[in-house]
N, CA, C and O atoms as a Maestro MAE file, in Angstrom:
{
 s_m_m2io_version
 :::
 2.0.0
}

f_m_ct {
 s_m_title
 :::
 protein
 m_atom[308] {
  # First column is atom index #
  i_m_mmod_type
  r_m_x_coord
  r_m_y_coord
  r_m_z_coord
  i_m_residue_number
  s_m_chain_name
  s_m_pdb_residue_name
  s_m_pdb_atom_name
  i_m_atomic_number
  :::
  1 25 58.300 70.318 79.892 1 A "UNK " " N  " 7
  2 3 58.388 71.363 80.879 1 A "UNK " " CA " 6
  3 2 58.937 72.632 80.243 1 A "UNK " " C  " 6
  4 15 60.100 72.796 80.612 1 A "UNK " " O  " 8
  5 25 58.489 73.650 79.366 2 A "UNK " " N  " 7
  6 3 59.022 74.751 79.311 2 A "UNK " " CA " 6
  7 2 58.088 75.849 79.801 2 A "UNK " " C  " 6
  8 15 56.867 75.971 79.908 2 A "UNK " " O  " 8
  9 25 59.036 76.514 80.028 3 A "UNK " " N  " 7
  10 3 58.964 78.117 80.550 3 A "UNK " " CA " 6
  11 2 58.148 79.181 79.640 3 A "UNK " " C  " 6
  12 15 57.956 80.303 80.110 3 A "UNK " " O  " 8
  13 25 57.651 78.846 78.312 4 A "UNK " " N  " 7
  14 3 57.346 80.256 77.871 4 A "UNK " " CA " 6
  15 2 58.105 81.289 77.789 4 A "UNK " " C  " 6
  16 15 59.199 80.727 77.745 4 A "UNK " " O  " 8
  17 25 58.297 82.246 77.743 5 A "UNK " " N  " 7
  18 3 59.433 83.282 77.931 5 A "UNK " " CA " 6
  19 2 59.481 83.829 78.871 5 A "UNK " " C  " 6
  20 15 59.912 84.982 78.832 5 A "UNK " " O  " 8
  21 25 58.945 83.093 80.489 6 A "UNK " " N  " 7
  22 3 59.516 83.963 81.501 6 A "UNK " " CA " 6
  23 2 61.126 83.723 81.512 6 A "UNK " " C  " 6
  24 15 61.639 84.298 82.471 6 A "UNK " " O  " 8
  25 25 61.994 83.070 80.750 7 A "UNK " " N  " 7
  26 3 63.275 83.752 80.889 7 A "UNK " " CA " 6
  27 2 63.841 84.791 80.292 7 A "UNK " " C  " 6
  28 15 64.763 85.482 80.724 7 A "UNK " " O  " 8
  29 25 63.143 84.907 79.070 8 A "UNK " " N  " 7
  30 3 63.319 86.284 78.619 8 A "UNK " " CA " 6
  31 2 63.142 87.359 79.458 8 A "UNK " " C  " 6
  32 15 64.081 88.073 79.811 8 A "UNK " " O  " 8
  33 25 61.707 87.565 79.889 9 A "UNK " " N  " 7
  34 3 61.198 88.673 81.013 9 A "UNK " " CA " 6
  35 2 62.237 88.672 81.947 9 A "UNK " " C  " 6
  36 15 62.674 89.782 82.251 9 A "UNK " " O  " 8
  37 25 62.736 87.691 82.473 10 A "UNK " " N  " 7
  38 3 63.506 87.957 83.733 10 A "UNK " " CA " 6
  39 2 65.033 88.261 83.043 10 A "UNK " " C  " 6
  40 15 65.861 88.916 83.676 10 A "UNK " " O  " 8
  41 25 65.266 87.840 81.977 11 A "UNK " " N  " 7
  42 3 66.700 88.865 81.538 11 A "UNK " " CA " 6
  43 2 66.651 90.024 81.257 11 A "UNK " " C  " 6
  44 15 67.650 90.737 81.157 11 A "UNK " " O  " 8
  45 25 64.982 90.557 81.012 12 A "UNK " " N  " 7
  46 3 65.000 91.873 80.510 12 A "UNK " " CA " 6
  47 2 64.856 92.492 81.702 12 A "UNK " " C  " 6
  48 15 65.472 93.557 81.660 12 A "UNK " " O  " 8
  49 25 64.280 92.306 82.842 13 A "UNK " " N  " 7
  50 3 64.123 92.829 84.191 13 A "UNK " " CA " 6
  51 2 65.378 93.170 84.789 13 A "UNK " " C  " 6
  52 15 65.654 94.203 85.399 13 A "UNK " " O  " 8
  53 25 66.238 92.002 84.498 14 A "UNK " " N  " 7
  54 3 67.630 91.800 85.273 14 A "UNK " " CA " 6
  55 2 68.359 93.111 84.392 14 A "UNK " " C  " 6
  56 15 68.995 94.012 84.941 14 A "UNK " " O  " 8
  57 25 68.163 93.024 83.194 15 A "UNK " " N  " 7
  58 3 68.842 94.317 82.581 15 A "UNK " " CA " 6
  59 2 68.297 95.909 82.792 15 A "UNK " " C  " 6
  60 15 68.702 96.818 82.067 15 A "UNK " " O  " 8
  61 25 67.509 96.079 83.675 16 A "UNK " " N  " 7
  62 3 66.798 97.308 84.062 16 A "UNK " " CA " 6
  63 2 67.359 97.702 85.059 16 A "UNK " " C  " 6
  64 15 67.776 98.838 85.283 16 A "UNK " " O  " 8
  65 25 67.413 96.492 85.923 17 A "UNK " " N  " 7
  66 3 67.987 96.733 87.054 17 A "UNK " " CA " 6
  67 2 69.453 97.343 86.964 17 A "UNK " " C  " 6
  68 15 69.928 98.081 87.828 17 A "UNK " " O  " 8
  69 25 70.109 96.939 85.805 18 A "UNK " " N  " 7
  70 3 71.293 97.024 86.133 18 A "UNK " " CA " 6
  71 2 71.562 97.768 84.037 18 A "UNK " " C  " 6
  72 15 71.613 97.256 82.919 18 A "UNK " " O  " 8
  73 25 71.644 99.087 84.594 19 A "UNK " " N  " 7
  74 3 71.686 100.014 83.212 19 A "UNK " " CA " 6
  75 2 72.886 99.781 82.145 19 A "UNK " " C  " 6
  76 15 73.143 99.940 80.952 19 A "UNK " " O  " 8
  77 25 73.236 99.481 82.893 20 A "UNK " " N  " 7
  78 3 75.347 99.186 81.918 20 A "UNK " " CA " 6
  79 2 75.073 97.737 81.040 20 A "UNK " " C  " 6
  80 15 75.635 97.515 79.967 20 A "UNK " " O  " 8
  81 25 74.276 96.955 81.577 21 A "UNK " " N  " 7
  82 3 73.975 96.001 80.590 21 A "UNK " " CA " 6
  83 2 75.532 95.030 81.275 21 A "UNK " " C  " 6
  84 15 75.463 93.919 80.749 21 A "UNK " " O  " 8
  85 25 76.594 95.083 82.050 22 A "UNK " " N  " 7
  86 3 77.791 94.480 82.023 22 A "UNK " " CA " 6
  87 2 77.552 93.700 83.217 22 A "UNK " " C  " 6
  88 15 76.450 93.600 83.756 22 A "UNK " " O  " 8
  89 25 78.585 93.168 83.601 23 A "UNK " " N  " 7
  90 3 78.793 92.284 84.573 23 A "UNK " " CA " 6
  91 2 79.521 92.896 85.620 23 A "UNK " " C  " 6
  92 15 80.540 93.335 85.087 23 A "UNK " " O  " 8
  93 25 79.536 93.153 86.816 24 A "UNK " " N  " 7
  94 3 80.386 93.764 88.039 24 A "UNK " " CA " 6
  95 2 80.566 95.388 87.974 24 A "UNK " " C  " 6
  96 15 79.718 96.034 87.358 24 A "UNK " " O  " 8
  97 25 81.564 95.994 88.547 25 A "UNK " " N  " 7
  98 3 81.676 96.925 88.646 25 A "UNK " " CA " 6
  99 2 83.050 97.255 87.926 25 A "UNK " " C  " 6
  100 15 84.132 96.711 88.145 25 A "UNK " " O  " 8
  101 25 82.826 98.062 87.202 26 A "UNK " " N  " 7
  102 3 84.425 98.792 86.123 26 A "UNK " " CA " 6
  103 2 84.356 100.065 86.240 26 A "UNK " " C  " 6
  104 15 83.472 100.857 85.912 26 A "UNK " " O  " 8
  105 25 85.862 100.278 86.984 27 A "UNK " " N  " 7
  106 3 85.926 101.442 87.230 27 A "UNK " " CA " 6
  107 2 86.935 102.557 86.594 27 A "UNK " " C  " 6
  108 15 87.296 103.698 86.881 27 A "UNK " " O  " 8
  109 25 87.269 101.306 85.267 28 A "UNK " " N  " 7
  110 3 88.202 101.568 84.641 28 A "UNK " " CA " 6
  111 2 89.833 101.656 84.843 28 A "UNK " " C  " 6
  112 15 90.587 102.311 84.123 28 A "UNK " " O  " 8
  113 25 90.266 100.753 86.120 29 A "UNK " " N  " 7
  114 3 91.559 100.598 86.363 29 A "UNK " " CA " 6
  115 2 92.106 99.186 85.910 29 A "UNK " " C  " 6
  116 15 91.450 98.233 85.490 29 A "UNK " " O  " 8
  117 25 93.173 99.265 86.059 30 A "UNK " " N  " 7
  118 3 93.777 97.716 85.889 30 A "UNK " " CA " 6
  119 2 93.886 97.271 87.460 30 A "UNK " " C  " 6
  120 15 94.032 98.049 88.402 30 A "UNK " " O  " 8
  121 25 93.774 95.714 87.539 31 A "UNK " " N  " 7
  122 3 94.372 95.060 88.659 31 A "UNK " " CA " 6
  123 2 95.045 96.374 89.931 31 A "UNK " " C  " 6
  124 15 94.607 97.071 90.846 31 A "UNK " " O  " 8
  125 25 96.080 96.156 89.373 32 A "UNK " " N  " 7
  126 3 97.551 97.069 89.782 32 A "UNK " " CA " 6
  127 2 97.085 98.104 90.418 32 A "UNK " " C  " 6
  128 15 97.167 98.100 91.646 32 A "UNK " " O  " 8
  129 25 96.419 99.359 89.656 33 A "UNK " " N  " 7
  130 3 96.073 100.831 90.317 33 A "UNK " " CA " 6
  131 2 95.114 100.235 91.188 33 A "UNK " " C  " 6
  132 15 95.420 100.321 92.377 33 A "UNK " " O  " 8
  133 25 94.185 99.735 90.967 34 A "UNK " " N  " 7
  134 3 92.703 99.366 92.316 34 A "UNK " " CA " 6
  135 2 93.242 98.843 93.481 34 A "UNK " " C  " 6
  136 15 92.738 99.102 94.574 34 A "UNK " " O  " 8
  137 25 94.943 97.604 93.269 35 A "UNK " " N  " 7
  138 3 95.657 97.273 94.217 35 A "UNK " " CA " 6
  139 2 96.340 98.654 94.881 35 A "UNK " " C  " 6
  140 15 96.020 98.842 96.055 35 A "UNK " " O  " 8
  141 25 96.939 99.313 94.483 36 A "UNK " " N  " 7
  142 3 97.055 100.412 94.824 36 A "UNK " " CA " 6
  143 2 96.550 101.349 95.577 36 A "UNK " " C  " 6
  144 15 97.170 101.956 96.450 36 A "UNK " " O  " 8
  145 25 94.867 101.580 95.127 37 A "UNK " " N  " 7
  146 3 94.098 102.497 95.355 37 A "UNK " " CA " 6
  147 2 93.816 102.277 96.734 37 A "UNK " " C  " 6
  148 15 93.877 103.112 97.637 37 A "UNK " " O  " 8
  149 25 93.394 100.662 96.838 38 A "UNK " " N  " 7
  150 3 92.832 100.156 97.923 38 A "UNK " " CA " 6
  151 2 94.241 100.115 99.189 38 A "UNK " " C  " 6
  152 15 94.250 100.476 100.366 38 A "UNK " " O  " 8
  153 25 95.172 99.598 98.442 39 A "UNK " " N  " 7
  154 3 95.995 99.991 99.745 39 A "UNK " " CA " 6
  155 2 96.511 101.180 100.254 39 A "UNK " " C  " 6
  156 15 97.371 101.157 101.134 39 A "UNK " " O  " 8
  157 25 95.970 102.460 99.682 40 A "UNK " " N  " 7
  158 3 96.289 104.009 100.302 40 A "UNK " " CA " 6
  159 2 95.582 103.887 101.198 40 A "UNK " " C  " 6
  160 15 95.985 103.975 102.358 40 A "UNK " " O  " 8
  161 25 93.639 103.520 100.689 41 A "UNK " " N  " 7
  162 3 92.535 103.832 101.609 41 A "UNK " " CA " 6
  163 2 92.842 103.092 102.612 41 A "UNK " " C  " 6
  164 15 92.489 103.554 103.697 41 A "UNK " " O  " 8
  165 25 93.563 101.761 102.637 42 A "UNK " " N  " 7
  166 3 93.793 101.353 104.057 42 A "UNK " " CA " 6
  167 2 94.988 102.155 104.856 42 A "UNK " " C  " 6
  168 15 94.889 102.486 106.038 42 A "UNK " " O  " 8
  169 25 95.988 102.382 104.133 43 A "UNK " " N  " 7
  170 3 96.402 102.750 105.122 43 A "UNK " " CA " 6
  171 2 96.074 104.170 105.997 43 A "UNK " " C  " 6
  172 15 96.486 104.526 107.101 43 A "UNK " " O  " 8
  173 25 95.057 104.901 104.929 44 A "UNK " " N  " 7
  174 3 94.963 106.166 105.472 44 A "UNK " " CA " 6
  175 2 93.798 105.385 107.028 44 A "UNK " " C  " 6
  176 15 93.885 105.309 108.253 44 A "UNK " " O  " 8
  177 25 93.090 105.084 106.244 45 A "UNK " " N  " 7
  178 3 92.109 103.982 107.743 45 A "UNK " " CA " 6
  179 2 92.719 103.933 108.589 45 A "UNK " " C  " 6
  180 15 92.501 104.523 109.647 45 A "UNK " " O  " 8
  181 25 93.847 103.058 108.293 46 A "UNK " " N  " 7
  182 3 94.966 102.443 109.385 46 A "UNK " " CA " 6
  183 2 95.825 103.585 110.424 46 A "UNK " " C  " 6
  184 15 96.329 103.247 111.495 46 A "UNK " " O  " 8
  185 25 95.873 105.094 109.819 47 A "UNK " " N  " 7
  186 3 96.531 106.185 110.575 47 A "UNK " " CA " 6
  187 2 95.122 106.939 111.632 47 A "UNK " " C  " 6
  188 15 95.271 107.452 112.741 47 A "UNK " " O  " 8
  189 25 93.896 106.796 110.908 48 A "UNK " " N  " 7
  190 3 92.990 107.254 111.231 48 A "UNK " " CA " 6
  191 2 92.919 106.396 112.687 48 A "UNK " " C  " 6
  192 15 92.891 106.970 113.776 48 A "UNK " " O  " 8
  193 25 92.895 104.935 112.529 49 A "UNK " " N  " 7
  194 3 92.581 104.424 113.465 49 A "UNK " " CA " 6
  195 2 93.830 104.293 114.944 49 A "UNK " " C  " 6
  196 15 93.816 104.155 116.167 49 A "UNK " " O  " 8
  197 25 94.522 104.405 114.132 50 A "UNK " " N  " 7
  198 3 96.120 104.605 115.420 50 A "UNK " " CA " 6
  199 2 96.269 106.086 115.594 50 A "UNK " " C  " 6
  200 15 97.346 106.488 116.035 50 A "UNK " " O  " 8
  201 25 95.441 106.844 115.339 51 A "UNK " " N  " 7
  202 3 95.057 108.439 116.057 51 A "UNK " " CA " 6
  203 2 94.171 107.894 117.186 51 A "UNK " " C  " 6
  204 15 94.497 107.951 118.372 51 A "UNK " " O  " 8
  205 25 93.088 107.388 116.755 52 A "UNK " " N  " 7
  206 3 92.147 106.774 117.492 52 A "UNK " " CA " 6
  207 2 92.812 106.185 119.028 52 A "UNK " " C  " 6
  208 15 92.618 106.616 120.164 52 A "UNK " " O  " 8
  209 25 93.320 105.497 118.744 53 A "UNK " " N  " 7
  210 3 94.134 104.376 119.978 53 A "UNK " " CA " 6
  211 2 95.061 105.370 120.425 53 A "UNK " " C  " 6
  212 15 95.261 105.028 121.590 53 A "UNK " " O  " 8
  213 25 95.667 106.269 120.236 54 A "UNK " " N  " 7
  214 3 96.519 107.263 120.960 54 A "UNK " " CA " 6
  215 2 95.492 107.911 121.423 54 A "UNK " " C  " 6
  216 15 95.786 108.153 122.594 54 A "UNK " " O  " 8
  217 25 94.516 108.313 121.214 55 A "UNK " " N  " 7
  218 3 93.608 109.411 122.032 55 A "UNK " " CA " 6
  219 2 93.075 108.285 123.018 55 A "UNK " " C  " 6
  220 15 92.235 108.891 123.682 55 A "UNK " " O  " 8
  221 25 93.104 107.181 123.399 56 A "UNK " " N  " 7
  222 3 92.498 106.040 124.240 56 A "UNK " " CA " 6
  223 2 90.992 105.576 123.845 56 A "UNK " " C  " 6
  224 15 90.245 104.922 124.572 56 A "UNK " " O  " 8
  225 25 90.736 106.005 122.675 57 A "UNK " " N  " 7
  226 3 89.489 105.634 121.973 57 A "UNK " " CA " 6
  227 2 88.839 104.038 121.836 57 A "UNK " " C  " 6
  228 15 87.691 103.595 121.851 57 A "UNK " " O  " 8
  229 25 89.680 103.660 121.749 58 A "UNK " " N  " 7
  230 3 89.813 101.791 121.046 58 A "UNK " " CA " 6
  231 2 91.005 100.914 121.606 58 A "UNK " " C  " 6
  232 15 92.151 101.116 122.009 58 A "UNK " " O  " 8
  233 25 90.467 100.231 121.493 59 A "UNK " " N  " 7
  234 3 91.518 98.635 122.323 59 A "UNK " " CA " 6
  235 2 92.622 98.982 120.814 59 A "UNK " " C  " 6
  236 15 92.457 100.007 120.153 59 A "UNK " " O  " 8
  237 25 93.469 98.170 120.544 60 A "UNK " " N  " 7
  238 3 94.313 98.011 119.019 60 A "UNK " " CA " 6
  239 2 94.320 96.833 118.109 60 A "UNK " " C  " 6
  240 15 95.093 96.573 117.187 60 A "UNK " " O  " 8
  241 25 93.192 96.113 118.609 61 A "UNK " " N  " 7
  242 3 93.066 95.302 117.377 61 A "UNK " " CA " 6
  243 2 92.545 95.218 116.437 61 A "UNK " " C  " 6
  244 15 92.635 94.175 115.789 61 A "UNK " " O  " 8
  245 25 91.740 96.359 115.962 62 A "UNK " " N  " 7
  246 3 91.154 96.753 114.145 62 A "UNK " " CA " 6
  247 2 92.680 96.956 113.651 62 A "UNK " " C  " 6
  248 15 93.151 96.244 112.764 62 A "UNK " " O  " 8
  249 25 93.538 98.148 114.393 63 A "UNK " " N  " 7
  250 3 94.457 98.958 114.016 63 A "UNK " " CA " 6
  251 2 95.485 97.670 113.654 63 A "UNK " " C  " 6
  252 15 96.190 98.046 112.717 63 A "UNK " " O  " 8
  253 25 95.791 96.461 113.997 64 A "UNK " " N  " 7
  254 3 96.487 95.468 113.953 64 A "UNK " " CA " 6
  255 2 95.789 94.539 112.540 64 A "UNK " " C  " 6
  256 15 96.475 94.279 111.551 64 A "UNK " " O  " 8
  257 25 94.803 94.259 112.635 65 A "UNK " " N  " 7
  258 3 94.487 93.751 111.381 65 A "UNK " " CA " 6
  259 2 94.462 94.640 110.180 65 A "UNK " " C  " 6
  260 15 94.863 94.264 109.078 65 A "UNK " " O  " 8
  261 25 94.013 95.748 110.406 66 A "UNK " " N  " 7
  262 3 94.314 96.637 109.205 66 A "UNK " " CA " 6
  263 2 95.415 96.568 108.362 66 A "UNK " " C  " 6
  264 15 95.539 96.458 107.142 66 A "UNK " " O  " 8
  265 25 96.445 96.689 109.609 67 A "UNK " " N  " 7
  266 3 98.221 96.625 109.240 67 A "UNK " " CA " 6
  267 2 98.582 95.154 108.890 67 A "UNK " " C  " 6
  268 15 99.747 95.058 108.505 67 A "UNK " " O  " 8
  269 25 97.962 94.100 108.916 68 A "UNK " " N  " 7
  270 3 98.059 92.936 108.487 68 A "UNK " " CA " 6
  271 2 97.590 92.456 106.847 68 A "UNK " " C  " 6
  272 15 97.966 91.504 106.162 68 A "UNK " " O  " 8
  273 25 96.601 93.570 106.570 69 A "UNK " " N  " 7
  274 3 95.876 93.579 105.000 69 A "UNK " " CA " 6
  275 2 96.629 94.344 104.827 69 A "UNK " " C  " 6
  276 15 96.575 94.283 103.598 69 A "UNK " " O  " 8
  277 25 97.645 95.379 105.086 70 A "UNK " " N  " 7
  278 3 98.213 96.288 104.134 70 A "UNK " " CA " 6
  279 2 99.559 95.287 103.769 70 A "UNK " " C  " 6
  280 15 99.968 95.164 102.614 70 A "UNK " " O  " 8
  281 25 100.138 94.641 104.864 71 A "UNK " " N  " 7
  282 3 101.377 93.768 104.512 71 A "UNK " " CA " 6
  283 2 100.873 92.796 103.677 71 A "UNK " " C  " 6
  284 15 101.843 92.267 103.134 71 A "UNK " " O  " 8
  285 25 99.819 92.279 103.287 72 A "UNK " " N  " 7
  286 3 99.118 90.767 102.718 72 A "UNK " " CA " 6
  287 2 99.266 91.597 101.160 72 A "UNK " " C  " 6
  288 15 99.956 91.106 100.266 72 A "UNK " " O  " 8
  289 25 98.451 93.028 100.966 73 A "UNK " " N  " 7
  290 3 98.216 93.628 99.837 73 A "UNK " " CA " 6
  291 2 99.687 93.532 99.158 73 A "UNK " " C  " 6
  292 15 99.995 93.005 98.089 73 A "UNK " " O  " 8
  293 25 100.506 94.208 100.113 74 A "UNK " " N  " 7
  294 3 101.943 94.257 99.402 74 A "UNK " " CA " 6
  295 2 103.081 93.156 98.751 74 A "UNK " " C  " 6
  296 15 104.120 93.362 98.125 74 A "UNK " " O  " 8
  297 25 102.382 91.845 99.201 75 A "UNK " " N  " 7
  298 3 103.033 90.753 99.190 75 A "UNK " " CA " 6
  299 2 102.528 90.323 98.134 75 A "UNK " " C  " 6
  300 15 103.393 89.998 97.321 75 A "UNK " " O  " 8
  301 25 101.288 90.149 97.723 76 A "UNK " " N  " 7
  302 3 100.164 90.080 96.696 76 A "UNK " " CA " 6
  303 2 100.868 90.650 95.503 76 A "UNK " " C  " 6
  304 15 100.673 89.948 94.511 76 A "UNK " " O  " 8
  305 25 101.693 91.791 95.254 77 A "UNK " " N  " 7
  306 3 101.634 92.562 94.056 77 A "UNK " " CA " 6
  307 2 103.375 92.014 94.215 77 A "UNK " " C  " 6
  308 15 104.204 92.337 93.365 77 A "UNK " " O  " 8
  :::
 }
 m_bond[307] {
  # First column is bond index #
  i_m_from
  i_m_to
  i_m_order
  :::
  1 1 2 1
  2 2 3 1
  3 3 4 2
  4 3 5 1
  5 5 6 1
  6 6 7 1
  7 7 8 2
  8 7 9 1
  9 9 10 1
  10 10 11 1
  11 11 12 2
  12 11 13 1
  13 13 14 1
  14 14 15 1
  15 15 16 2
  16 15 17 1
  17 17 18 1
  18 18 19 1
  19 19 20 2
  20 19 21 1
  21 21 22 1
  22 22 23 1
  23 23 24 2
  24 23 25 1
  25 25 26 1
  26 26 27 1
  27 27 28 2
  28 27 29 1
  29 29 30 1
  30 30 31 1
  31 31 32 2
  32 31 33 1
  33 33 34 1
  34 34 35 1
  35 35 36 2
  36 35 37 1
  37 37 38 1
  38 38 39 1
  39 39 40 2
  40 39 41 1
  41 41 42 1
  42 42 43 1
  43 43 44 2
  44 43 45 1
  45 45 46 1
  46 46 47 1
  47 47 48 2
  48 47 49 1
  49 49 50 1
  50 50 51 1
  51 51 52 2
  52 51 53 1
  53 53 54 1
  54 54 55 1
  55 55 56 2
  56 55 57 1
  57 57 58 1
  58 58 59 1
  59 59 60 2
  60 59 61 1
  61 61 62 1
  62 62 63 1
  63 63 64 2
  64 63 65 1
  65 65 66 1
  66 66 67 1
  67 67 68 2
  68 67 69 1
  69 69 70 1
  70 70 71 1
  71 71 72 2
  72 71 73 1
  73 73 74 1
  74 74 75 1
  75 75 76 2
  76 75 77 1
  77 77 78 1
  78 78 79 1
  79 79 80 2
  80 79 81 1
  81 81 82 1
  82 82 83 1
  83 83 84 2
  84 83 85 1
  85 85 86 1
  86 86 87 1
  87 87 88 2
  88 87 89 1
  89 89 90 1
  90 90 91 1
  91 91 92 2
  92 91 93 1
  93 93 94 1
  94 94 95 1
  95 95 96 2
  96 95 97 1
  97 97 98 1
  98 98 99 1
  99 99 100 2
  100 99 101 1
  101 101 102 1
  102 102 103 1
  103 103 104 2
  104 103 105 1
  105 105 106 1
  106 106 107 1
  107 107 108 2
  108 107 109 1
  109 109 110 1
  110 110 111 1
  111 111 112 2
  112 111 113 1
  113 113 114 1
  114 114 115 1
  115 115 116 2
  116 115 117 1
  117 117 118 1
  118 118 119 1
  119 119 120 2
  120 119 121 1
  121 121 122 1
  122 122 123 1
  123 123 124 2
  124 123 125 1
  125 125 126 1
  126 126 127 1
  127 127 128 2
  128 127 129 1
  129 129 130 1
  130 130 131 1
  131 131 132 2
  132 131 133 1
  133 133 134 1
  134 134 135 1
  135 135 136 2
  136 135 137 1
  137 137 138 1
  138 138 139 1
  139 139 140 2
  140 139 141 1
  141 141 142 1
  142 142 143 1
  143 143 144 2
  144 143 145 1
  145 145 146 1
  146 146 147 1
  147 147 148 2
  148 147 149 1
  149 149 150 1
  150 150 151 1
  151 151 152 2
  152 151 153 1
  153 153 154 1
  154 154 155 1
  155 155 156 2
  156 155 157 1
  157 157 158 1
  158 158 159 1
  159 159 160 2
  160 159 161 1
  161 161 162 1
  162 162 163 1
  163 163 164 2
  164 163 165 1
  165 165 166 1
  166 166 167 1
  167 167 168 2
  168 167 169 1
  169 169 170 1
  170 170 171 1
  171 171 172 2
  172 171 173 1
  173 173 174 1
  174 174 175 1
  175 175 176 2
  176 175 177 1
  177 177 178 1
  178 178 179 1
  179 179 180 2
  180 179 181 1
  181 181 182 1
  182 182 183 1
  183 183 184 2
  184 183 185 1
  185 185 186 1
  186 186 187 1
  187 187 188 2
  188 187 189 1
  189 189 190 1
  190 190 191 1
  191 191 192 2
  192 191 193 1
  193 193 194 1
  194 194 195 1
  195 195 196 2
  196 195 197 1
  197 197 198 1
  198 198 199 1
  199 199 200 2
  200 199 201 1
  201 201 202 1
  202 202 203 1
  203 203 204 2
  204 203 205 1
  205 205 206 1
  206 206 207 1
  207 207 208 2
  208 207 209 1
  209 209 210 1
  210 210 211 1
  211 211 212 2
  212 211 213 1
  213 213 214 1
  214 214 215 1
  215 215 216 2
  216 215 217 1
  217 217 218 1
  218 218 219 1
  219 219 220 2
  220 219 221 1
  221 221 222 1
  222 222 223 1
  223 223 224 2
  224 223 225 1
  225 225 226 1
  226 226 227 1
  227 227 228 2
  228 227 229 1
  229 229 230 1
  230 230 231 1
  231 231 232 2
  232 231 233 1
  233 233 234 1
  234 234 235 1
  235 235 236 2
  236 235 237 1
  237 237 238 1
  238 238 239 1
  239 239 240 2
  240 239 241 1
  241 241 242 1
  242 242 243 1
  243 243 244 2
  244 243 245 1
  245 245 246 1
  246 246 247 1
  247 247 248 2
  248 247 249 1
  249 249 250 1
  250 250 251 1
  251 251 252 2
  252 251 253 1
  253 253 254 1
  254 254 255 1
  255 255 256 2
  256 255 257 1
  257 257 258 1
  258 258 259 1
  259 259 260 2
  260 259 261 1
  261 261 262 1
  262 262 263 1
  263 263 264 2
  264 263 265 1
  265 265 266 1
  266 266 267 1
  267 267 268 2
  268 267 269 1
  269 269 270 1
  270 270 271 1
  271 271 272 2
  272 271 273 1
  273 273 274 1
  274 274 275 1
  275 275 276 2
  276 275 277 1
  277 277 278 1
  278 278 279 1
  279 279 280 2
  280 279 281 1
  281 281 282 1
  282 282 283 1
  283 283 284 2
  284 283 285 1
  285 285 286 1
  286 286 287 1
  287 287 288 2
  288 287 289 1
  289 289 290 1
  290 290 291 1
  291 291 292 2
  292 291 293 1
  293 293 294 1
  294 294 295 1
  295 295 296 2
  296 295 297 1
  297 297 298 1
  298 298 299 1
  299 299 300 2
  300 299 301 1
  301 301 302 1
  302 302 303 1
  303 303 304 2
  304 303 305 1
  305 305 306 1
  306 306 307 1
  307 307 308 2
  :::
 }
}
């Protein structure tokens, strides 16, 4: 049972698709700053969305889980 080189073709396809030739996404931070990064963007979310709920926009339970990933993030590091 072999393939011929459709596995070649399909690694070379798979590498077109994806120009960096690497695996995932590098954005050039460590762990730490992306932990970081990501917990500003929530919390800025998290103010965005408790503006929201003071103007009577939304019930408060995004605004409650949000604030539950920012305490999880902090515990994490």
């Amino acid at each position: 049972m072999t393939r011929g080189n459709q596995r070649e073709k399909d690694r070379e396809r798979a590498q077109s698709r994806n120009p960096k030739g690497g695996k995932g996404k590098d954005d050039g931070l460590t762990p730490e700053q992306r932990r970081e990064r990501d917990a500003k963007a929530l919390q800025e979310k998290t103010a965005k969305k408790a503006a929201q709920a003071a103007g009577g926009e939304s019930s408060g339970a995004p605004v409650f889980c949000l604030n539950w990933l920012i305490v999880r993030l902090k515990l994490e590091s």
